[in-house]
Phi, psi and omega in degrees: 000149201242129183231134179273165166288149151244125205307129147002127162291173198266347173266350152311286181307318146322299197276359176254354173290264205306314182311295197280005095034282144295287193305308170289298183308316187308326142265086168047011176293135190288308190296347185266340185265009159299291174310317184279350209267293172328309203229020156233000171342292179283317167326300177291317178306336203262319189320280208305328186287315191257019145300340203109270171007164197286121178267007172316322196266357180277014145309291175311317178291326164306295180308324192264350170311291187285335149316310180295302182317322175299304166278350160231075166272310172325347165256010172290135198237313156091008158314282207228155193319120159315343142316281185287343136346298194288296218283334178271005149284281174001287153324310184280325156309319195295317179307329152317296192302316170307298161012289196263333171278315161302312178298341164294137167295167179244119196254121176214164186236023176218131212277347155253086166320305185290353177255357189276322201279306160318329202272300170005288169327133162295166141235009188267359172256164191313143165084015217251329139356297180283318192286322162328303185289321166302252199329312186294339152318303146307315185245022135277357168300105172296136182025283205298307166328273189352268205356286180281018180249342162278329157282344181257303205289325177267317182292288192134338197311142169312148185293318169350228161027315159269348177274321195300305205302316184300295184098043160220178175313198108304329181271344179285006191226310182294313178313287173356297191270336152313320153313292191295334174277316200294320177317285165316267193326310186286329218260340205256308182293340151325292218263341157309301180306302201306341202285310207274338170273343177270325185297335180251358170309000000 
C-alpha cells in the first residue's frame, strides 16, 4: 500500500532547522551556534520566567540555560529535537536555581520587602498591566499545570515534547493543560463579573 507523504508542518521544518543546527555547532561551526542561539532564545526566556522563577533572574536563567547547553553540546546526538533538548536544560536550571535560592538566607533592611521591591517597578509601559495579570494568573495554577500549559500554549512545543520535557506521559501533559485552561476561563470570567461591581461601587 502506497501512502502519500505530507508535507512538514512549518513547526516540524523549524524544528528540524534548529535541530541540524545544534549537530553543526556541536561540530564547531560558529554561524550554527549563532543561529541556534537566535532561534531558541525567547522560547527559553518565556520557559524559564513562567516555570515559576524569579522573574527578575530570567535573563540570567536564559544565559546559563545556554552555557550548559553550549557545554555539553558535544553529547547532542540529535535522538530528540533540540528544542526540547534546550528546554529539559532549562528545567533543571530553574530547579537549580530555585534550590540554591531556597538555601540562602534572604537579607532586607525592611520588614515589607515586597512592596518596597514592587514601588520600583515602571507601570508605565504598554502592556505591562496584561502581562501582570497573565502572570499572576500563571501562578496560581500548580506547577505542574503552569509547566505544561507553557510549554504547549506559549512556548509552542508539540504536547510530545512537553511530555519529554516534563519527564510524563503524554496524555498527562494534555490532561494537564486542559486543566489549567477551564481553571484560566473561570477566573478570568470571576474577575469579568467582579470588575462592573467594583466600577459602580
Amino acid at each position: 500500500m502506497i501512502t502519500s507523504a505530507l508535507p512538514p508542518s512549518r513547526e516540524q521544518s523549524k524544528d528540524e532547522s534548529i535541530t541540524a543546527w545544534a549537530l553543526a555547532a556541536r561540530g564547531g561551526d560558529s554561524d550554527a551556534v549563532d543561529l541556534f542561539v537566535r532561534a531558541l532564545q525567547r522560547d527559553v526566556r518565556h520557559y524559564v520566567t513562567f516555570l515559576g522563577a524569579d522573574p527578575q533572574s530570567a535573563d540570567d536563567l536564559t544565559q546559563d540555560t545556554f552555557l550548559r547547553a553550549l557545554g555539553s553540546l558535544h553529547r547532542f546526538e540529535g535522538r530528540s529535537s533540540a528544542r526540547t533538548w534546550l528546554l529539559s536544560i532549562a528545567r533543571c536550571a530553574v530547579i537549580d536555581s530555585i534550590r540554591y535560592s531556597a538555601s540562602r538566607p534572604r537579607l532586607s533592611d525592611t520588614d515589607d520587602w515586597e512592596s518596597a521591591a514592587e514601588r520600583t517597578q515602571a507601570r508605565d509601559l504598554p502592556g505591562f498591566d496584561d502581562g501582570i495579570a497573565l502572570a499572576e494568573l500563571l501562578d496560581a495554577l500548580p506547577d505542574d499545570r503552569r509547566e505544561a500549559f507553557v510549554l504547549t500554549q506559549m512556548v509552542g512545543l508539540p504536547y510530545a515534547e512537553a511530555a519529554l520535557v516534563s519527564a510524563c506521559p503524554v496524555g498527562t501533559v494534555r490532561s494537564r493543560v486542559s486543566r489549567a485552561r477551564t481553571s484560566l476561563i473561570e477566573w478570568l470570567d470571576d474577575a469579568e463579573r467582579s470588575a462592573p461591581v467594583a466600577a459602580a461601587a
